[in-house]
C-alpha positions as CSV (number, residue, x, y, z in Angstrom):
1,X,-2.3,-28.0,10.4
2,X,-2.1,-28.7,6.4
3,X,-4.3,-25.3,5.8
4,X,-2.1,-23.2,8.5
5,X,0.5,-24.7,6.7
6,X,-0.6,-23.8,3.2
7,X,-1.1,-20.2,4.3
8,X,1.4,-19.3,7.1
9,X,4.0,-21.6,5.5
10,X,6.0,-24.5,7.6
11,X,7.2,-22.0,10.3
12,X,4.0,-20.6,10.3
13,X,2.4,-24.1,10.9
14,X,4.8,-25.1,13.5
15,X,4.5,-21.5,16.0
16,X,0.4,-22.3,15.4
17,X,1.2,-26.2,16.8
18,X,3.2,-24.5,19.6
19,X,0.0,-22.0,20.5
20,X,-1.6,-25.5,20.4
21,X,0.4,-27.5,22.7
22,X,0.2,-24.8,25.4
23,X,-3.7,-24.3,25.2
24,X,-3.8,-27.8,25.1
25,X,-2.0,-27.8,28.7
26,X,-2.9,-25.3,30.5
27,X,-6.8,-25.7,31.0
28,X,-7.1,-21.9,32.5
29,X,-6.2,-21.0,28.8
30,X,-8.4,-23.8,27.3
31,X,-11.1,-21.9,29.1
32,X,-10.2,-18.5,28.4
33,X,-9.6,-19.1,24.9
34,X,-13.3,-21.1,24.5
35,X,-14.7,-17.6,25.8
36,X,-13.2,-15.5,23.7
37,X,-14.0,-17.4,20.6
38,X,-17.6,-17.4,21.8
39,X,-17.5,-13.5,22.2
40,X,-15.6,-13.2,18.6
41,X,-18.8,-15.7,16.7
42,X,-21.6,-12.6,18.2
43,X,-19.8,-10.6,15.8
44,X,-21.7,-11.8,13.0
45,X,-23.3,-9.9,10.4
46,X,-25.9,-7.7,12.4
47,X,-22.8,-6.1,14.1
48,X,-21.4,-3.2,13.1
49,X,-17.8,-2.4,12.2
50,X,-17.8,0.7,14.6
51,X,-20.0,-1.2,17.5
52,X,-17.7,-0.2,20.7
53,X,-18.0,-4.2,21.7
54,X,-15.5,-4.7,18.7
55,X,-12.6,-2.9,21.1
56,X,-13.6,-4.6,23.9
57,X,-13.3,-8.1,22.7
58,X,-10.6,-7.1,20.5
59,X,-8.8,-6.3,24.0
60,X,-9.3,-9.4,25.6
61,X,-8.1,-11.6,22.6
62,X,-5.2,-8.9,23.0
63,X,-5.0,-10.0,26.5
64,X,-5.4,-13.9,25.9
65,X,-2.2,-13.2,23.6
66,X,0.0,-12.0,26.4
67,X,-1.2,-14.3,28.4
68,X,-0.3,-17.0,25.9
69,X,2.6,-15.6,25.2
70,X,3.8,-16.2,28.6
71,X,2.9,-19.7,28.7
72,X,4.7,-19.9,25.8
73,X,8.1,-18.6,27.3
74,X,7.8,-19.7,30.8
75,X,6.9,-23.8,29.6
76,X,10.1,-23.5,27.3
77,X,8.4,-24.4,23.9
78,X,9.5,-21.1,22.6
79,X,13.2,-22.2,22.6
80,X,11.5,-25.5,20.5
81,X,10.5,-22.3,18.1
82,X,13.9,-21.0,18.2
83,X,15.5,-24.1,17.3
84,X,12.9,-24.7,14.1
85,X,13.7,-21.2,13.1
86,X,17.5,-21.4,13.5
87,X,17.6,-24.8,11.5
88,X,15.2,-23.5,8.4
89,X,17.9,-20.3,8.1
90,X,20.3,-23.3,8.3
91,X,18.4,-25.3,5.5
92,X,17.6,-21.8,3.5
93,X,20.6,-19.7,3.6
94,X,19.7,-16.5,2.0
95,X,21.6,-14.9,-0.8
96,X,22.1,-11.8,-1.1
97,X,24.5,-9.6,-3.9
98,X,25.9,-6.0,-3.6
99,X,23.0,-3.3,-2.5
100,X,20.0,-6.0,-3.1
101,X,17.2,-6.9,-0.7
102,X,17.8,-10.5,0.3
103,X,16.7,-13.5,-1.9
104,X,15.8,-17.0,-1.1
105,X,16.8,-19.6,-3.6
106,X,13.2,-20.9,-3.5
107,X,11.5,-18.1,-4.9
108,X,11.9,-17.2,-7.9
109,X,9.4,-14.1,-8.5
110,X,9.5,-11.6,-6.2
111,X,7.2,-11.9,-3.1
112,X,4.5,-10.3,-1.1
113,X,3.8,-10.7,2.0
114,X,0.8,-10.2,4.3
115,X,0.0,-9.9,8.2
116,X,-1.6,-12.4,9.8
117,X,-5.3,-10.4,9.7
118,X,-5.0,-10.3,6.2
119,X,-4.3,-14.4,5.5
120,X,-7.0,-14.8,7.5
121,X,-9.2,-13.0,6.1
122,X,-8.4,-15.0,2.7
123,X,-9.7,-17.9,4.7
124,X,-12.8,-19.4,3.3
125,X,-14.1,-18.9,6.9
126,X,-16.9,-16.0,6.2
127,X,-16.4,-14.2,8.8
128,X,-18.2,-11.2,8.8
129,X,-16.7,-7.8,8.5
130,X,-17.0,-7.1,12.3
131,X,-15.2,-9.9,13.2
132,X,-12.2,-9.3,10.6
133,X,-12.5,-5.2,12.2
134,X,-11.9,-6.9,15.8
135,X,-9.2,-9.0,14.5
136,X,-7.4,-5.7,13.1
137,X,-8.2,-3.7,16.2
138,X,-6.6,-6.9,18.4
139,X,-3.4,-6.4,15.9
140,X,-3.4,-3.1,16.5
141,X,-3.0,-3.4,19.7
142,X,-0.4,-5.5,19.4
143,X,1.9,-3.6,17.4
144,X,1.2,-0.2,19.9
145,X,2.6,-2.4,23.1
146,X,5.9,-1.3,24.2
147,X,8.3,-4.5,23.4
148,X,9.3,-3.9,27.4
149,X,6.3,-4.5,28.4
């Protein structure tokens, strides 16, 4: 949790302890998610970046997402998330002046910030570049669904 932490941030950390809580108690996900991680280590260096399997297990770690998701909402610990986020805007109240972007006392230069493909890939995990493509293509995904559906 101290590295998610040191990369995602605090409220980065605690949605990643939420993902854990519900994988840790719902053993069809534990399951589901051991598969897809052994699927995502095959994509070592002998894969290639456009090898069609990329897609397909870029779809099911789409897919263990919703899934999760759901878990998430129906088990309640996304209104735990809500309340973490709604007291850190409480504890970090952002200021803001005529026509400027909003500031946070906190940070003094300005800031850059990165998805979640791209911290990772900052990891000092090595993963190779057919995993990272999967992880982009899974991403991808995510940000085409519909938010309805």
């Amino acid at each position: 949790m101290l590295v998610t932490e040191r990369i995602f941030g605090p409220l980065g950390a605690a949605v990643q302890a939420t993902r854990f809580i519900a994988v840790a108690t719902h053993p069809d996900l534990q399951e589901e998610a051991d598969r897809i991680e052994n699927a995502e280590e095959t994509l070592d260096d002998t894969i290639n970046v456009d090898d069609p399997r990329l897609a397909q297990v870029a779809a099911v770690r789409h897919g263990f997402e919703l899934m999760l998701h759901t878990a998430i909402e129906e088990s309640g610990l996304a209104q735990g998330d809500e309340a973490i986020f709604v007291a850190w805007d409480a504890l970090h109240p952002a200021i803001t002046s005529e026509g400027e972007d909003e500031v946070h006392p906190d940070s003094a230069t300005e800031q850059t910030t990165m998805s979640a493909v791209e911290a990772i890939g900052k990891m000092p995990y090595g993963f190779s570049p057919a995993r990272l493509r999967c992880m982009e293509l899974a991403e991808e995904l995510a940000a085409n669904e519909s938010p309805t559906s």
